[in-house]
N, C-alpha and C positions, 0 to 999 in steps of 0.2 A: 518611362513616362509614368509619374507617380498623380495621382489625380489626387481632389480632395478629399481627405480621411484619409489617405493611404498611410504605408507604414511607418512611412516620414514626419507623418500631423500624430499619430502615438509616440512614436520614441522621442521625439521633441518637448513631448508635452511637460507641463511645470510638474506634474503629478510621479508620472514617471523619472524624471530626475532627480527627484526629490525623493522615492523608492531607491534609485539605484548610489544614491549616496548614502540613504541609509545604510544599505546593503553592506555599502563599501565599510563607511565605518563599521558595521557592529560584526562584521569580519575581523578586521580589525582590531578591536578590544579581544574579541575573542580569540586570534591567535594570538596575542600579546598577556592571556591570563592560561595559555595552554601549561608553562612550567610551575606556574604557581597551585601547586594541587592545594596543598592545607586553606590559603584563602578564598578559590574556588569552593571545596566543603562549606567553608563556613560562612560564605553567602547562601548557600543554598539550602545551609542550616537555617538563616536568617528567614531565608522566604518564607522555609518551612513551618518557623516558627510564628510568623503573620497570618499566613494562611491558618494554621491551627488557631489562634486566636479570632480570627475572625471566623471561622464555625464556633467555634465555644462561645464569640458574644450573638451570633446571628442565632443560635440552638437550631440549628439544621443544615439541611445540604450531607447530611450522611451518607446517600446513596453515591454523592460527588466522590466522598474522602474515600469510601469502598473501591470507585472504580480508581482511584487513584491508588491506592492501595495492591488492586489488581493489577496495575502496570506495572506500579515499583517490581512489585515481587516477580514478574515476567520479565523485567531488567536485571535482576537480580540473578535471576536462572543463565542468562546469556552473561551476564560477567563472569560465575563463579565454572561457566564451562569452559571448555578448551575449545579449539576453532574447531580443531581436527576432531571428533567423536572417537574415540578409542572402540566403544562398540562395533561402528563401522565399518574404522578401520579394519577391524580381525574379522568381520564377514569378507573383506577382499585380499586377505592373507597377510597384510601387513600388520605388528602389532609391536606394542611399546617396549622399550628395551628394558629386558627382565636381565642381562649381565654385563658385567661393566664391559664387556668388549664388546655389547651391541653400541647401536647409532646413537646418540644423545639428540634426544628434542625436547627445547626448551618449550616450556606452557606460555600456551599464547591461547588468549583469549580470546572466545568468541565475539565476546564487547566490550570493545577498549574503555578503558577507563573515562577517558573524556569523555564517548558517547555516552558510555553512562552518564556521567557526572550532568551534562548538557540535558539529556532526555530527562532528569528525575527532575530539574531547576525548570526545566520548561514543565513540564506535568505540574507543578506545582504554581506554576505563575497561571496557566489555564486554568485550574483548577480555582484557584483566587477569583480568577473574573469571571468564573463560573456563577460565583457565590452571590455576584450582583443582580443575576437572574430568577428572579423568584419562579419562573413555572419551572426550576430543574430542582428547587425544596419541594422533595415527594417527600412524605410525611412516613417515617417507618417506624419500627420500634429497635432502635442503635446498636443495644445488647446484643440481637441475634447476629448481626452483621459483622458485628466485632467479631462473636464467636468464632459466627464461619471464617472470618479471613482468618484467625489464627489459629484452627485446626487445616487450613489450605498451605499457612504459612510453613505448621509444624510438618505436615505428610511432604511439603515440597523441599523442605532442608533436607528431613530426612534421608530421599530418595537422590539430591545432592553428595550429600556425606558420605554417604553406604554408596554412590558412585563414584568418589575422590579417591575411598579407601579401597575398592576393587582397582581403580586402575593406578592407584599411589601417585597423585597429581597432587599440590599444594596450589591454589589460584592466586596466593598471597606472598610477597616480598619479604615477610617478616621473618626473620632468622635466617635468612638465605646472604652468601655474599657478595658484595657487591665491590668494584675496582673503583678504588679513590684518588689514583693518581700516582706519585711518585709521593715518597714521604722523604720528607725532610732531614736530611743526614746528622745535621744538630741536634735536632729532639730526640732523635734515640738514640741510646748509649748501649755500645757494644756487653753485652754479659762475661763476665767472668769464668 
């Protein structure tokens, strides 16, 4: 027995269906741009680069791009880590394979790429409609802010790095190899 208002007169409503089609599509697109990494990036370059322009023609909301700034590099910290902490791990007696006849564990990251990729394009599209808000332009002096985020930035690589190279982890793809398939019998010619 559903009376009026019940949960029948919400889920029915034009508002709610109208949400959950959004929903539906922008799923959607979003699983359908999951393989596309490079053009991912550079939409989110794109934003980034509207948003930057629209503080530089607005001349404030600094305190915004800081805190924005503070997220990036807390996103940043969870991509470039591993799931598993190596530290951790070797306080519970398990610890990374130091010869080739130990276990192979591939790096897997704390924050997958996409989440990334997703959290840094939404921080940046908030951050935009942030900028429409005039009581969130607190009035600072820019310089120091900068500073600070980039001695945050340099002490937080740092302490990255100098952890990469204690547990010899690479967070990154590049030079590493990767299985292409079957190659082609015609294109290459047996040697001499």
């Amino acid at each position: 027995m559903n009376g009026i208002g019940g949960d029948n007169a919400t889920a029915n409503s034009p508002v709610a269906k109208w949400r959950d089609d959004f929903s539906k599509a922008f799923q959607y697109y979003l699983d359908r741009s999951t393989p596309h990494t490079l053009y991912r990036w550079l939409g989110t370059l794109a934003v980034a680069l509207i948003y930057v322009l629209r503080v530089y023609i607005v001349q404030g909301f600094y305190v915004v791009s800081y805190g924005v700034g503070i997220y990036i590099l807390n996103l940043m910290i969870g991509f470039l880590s591993p799931k598993i902490d190596p530290e951790l791990e070797a306080l519970d007696g398990a610890a990374l394979p130091t010869k080739e006849s130990d276990e192979f564990k591939p790096f897997i990251r704390r924050l997958p790429e996409f989440k990334f990729w997703y959290a840094i394009t939404k921080a940046f599209v908030v951050a935009f409609l942030m900028t429409f808000f005039s009581v969130l332009d607190v009035p600072v002096f820019w310089p120091i802010l900068l500073f600070y985020w980039v001695v945050l930035f340099f002490l937080t690589m740092k302490r990255q790095i100098l952890h990469m190279i204690k547990y010899k982890y690479i967070p990154f793809d590049l030079g590493k190899q990767s299985y292409t398939g079957k190659k082609n019998s015609s294109s290459s010619s047996p040697r001499d």
